[in-house]
C-alpha positions, 0 to 999 in steps of 0.5 A: 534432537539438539535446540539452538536459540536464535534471535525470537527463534528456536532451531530444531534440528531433526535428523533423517534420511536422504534418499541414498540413505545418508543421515542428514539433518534438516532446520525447522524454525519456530517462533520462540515468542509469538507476541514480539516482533519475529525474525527470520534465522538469519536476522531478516524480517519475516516478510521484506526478508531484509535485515539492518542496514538494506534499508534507507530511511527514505522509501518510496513504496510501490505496488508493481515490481516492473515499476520498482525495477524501472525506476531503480534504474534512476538510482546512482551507477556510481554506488552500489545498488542493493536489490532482493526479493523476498519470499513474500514478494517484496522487491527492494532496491536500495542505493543512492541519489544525488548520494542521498541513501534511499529505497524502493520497495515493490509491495504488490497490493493491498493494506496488509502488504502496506503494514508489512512494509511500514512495521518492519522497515520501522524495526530495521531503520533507527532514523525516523522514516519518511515513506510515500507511496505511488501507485495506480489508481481510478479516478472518480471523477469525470475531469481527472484525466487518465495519465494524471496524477493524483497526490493525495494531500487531504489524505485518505478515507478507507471503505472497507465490506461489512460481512456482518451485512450479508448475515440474516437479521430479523427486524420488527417488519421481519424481513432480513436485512439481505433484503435490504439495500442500506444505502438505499434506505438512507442507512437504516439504524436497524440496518447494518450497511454493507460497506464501511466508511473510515474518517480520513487519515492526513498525509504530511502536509510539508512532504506532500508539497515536496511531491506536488513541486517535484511532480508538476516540475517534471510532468507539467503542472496541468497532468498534476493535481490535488484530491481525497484518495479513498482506500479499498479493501478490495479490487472488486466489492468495495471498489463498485464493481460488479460481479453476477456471482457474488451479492455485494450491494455496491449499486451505488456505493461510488455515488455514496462516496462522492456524496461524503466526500465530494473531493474524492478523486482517487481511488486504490487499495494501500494509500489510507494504511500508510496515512494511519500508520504514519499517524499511529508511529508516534512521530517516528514516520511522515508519509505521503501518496500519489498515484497514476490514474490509469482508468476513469471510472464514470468515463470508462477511458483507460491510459494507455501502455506508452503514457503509463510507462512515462509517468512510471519512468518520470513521475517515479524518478520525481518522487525519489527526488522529492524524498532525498532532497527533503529536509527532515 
């Protein structure tokens, strides 16, 4: 066995044999270091399976595959365009507009694939990042018209499930506190709630007038407007809804969201963890979001394919004009 040091790997290489017989050697990769950034052999990032100089430092983060790949198709045909996907499922398209470099990343869904994204274009990219997202969403409001759009320009709270709720606990009565609804009993302290609340993390404020300006502009300013956007761990428990199967106490949930934070208007699953990474970068990152409102959860209307199709379609194209033309 021979050991070739690459990057934060070690290559071991173990001989064998096929299945004719023939001796051949097959590649394994280890992390030398665990603690440090990895790579893959070949000097891509573990997830986005990119290296230094396929991505942009203007990104525009999407959830959907199909919607990367559509509003690729507003990038310059006079410049190449970079595409790939990972074996994590990142979906990148880089190349120009109006000969401004910039990415469009598909990430699928959730707060651990925005922190994917965020971390390892970080490490690819020496330029400081301007990152926003547009994605989908529910509205939680019944005047928030599906096939709008929603720009997040408080920012985003988070709610995320609290297991530790679920778990027996005595209290001086003796009854356990999976007997016991929190919100209901006004969050209790002898009581753990079953959903936790994050403050709200701010989107850039100057990017965010970018989007505003260049949505309303292209959508019409009455299909655009302004809310509180609030991230959930989950499609299921943390958004409300629910499920026979499963004891997860979100009754009512939404209404306790709309309590704290009476400007909610949206809710999704990645926007707050791309606001506090921002935050976290020491400057070296602004961000931004917006997202389509797809369905509306007290009416229960729901867009339709042909409308969702032109917001994907325009409102992206909007939001990749917004990037390359903002002044950083």
């Amino acid at each position: 066995m021979k050991i070739e040091e690459n990057g934060v790997f070690s290559s071991h290489y173990k001989e064998g044999k096929d299945s004719d017989g023939t001796c051949v050697e097959t590649q394994r990769n280890v992390y030398r270091d665990t603690n440090a950034v990895p790579r893959n052999f070949d000097s891509t990032t573990l997830h986005l399976g990119l290296k230094e100089g396929q991505i942009a430092s203007r990104i525009l983060s999407v959830g959907c595959p199909g919607r990367a790949a559509l509003i690729a198709k507003a990038l310059d045909k006079s410049s190449p365009i970079f595409s790939h996907t990972s074996p994590r499922g990142f979906t990148t398209y880089t190349g120009t507009f109006e000969r401004t470099r910039v990415s469009i990343i598909a990430i699928g869904m959730g707060m651990p694939m925005m922190d994917f994204l965020v971390r390892e274009a970080r490490q690819l990219v020496s330029k400081p990042l301007l990152i926003t997202r547009f994605g989908t969403c529910g509205a939680l409001c019944p005047d928030v018209a599906v096939g709008s759009v929603v720009v997040a320009s408080p920012g985003s709270v988070s709610v995320m499930r609290n297991p530790d709720a679920f778990l027996p606990l005595p209290t001086s009565s003796g009854t356990s506190a999976d007997e016991i609804n929190p919100i209901a009993t006004g969050g209790a302290p002898h009581v753990r709630p079953p959903y936790l609340v994050f403050a709200p993390q701010l989107a850039d404020p100057i990017l965010t007038q970018a989007l505003l300006g260049e949505l309303k502009e292209q959508l019409g300013s009455e299909h655009v407007r302004r809310g509180m956007n609030v991230s959930a761990c989950s499609f299921y428990s943390s958004q409300g809804r629910r499920d026979v199967f499963f004891d997860d106490r979100n009754e009512d949930l939404l209404d306790m969201l709309r309590e704290r934070h009476p400007s909610l208007a949206s809710m999704e699953m990645e926007s707050f963890q791309l606001l506090a990474l921002a935050r976290a970068s020491r400057g070296s990152v602004r961000a931004a979001a917006a997202s389509i409102v797809v369905a509306n959860r007290p009416t229960g209307d729901v867009c339709d394919e042909a409308r969702l199709a032109y917001l994907e379609r325009t409102g992206g194209e909007a939001m990749v004009r917004a990037l390359v033309r903002f002044e950083d």
